[in-house]
C-alpha positions as CSV (number, residue, x, y, z in Angstrom):
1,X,117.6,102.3,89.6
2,X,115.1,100.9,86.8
3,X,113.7,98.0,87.4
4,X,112.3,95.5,84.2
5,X,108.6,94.8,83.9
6,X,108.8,91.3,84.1
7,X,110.6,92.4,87.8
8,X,108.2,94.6,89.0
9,X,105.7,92.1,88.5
10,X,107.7,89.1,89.7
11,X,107.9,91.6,93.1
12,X,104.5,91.9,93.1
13,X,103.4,88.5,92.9
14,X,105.8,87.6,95.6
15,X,104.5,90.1,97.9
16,X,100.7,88.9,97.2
17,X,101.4,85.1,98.0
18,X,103.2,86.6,101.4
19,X,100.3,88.6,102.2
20,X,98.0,85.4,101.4
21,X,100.3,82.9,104.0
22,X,98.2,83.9,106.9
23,X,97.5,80.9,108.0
24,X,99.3,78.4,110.0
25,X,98.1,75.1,111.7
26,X,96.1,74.9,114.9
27,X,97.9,74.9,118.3
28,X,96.1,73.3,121.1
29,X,98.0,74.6,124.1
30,X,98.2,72.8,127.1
31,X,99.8,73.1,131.0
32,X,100.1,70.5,133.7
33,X,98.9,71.9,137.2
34,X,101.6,70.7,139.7
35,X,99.8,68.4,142.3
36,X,101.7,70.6,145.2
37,X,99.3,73.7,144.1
38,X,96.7,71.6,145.6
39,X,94.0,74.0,143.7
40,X,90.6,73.0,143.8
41,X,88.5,72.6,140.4
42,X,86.7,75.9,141.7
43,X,90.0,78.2,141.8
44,X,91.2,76.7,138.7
45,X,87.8,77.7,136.8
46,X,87.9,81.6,138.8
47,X,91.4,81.8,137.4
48,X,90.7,80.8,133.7
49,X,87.8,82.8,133.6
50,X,89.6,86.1,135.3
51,X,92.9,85.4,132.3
52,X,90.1,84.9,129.5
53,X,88.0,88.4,130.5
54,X,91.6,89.9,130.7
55,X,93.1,89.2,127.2
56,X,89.2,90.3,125.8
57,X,87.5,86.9,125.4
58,X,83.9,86.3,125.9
59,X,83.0,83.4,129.0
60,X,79.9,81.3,127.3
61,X,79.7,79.1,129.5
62,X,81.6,77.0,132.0
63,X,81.0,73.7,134.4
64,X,82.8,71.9,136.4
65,X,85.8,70.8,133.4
66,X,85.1,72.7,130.9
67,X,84.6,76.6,130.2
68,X,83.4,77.7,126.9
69,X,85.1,81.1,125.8
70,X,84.7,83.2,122.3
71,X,87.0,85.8,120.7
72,X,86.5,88.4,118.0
73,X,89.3,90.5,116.2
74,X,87.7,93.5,113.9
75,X,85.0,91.1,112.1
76,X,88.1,89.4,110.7
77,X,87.7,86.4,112.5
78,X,85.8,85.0,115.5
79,X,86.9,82.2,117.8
80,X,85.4,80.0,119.6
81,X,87.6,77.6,122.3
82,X,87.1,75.5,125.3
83,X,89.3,75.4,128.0
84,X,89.7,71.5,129.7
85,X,90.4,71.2,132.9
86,X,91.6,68.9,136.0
87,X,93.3,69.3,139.2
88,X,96.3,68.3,136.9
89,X,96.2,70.0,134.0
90,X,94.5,72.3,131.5
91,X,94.4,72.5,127.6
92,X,92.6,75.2,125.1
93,X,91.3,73.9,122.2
94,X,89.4,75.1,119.1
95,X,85.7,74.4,119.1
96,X,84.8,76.8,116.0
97,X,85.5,79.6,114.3
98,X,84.3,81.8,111.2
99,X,85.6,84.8,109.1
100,X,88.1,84.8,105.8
101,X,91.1,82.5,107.5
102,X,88.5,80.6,109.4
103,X,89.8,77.0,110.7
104,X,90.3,74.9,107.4
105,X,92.3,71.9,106.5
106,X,94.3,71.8,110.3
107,X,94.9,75.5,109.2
108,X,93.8,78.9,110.9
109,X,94.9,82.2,111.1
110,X,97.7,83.0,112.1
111,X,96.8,85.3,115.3
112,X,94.9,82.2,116.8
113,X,98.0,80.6,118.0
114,X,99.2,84.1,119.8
115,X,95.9,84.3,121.0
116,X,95.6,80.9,123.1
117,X,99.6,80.9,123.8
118,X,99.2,84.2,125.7
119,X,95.8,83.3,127.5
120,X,97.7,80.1,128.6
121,X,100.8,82.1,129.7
122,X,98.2,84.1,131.7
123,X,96.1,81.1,133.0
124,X,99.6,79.4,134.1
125,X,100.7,82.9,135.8
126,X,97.6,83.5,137.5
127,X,97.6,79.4,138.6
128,X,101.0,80.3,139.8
129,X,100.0,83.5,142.0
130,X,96.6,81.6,143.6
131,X,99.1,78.9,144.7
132,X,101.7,81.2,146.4
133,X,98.7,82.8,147.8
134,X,97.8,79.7,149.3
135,X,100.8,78.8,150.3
136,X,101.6,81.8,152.4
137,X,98.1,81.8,153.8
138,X,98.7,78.4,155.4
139,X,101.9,79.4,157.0
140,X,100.3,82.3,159.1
C-alpha cells in the first residue's frame, strides 16, 4: 500500500499532537469517613501515611489535619500533595509540582490523577480494614 506524502505527513502530525495531550485537569480526590468507624485523628493519620509509603510517596510532614506527602516519577515530574483530614472525611490535593507537564492552567499530567485516585482507593481500603479491626476487637 503507498501512501501520498501529504498522508504520511498528515499521520505524523496527528500522532505528534496525541503524544503532546498529556495533560489533563487536576483531580482533587476526596472520601467521607463514616461516623460509625469511630476512628480517631491518630489512626486516620497512621493509615494515610502507611497507603502513601506503600504506593512510593515521600511523608514531609504531618500534624494533626494535615500530612504533607511528595512523589517523583523518572525526573519527569515531581509532586507535591497534602492530604486533609477529619474524623469525617479526607481529601488530597495538589500543593506543587515541577517537571515538563508540571501543574499549569488547571492542567497536569496525566499520571497525577492515577496517582492520588489509587492512593485514595488505598487510604479508603486501609480506613476500611482499621474499622473492622476495631469492630471485631470490641466484640471479644
Amino acid at each position: 500500500m503507498k501512501f501520498s506524502k501529504s498522508t504520511v505527513m498528515a499521520l505524523a502530525f496527528s500522532a505528534m499532537l496525541t503524544a503532546a495531550c498529556t495533560t489533563a485537569p487536576v483531580l482533587t480526590p476526596s472520601e467521607v469517613i463514616p461516623a460509625s468507624y469511630g476512628l480517631t485523628n491518630s489512626e486516620i493519620k497512621d493509615e494515610i501515611i502507611a497507603a502513601a509509603v506503600d504506593r512510593d510517596w515521600t511523608v514531609i510532614n504531618s500534624n494533626n489535619h494535615e500530612v504533607e506527602i511528595s512523589y517523583s516519577k523518572q525526573g519527569k515530574i515531581d509532586v507535591t500533595s497534602v492530604v486533609e483530614y477529619t474524623a469525617n472525611s479526607f481529601e488530597i490535593k495538589l500543593k506543587h509540582s515541577s517537571g515538563p507537564d508540571a501543574y499549569k492552567d488547571g492542567k497536569i499530567h496525566r499520571n497525577y490523577n492515577r496517582w492520588v485516585n489509587n492512593l485514595k482507593n488505598d487510604i479508603d481500603s486501609r480506613l476500611n480494614h482499621r474499622q473492622a479491626v476495631k469492630h471485631a476487637q470490641k466484640k471479644k
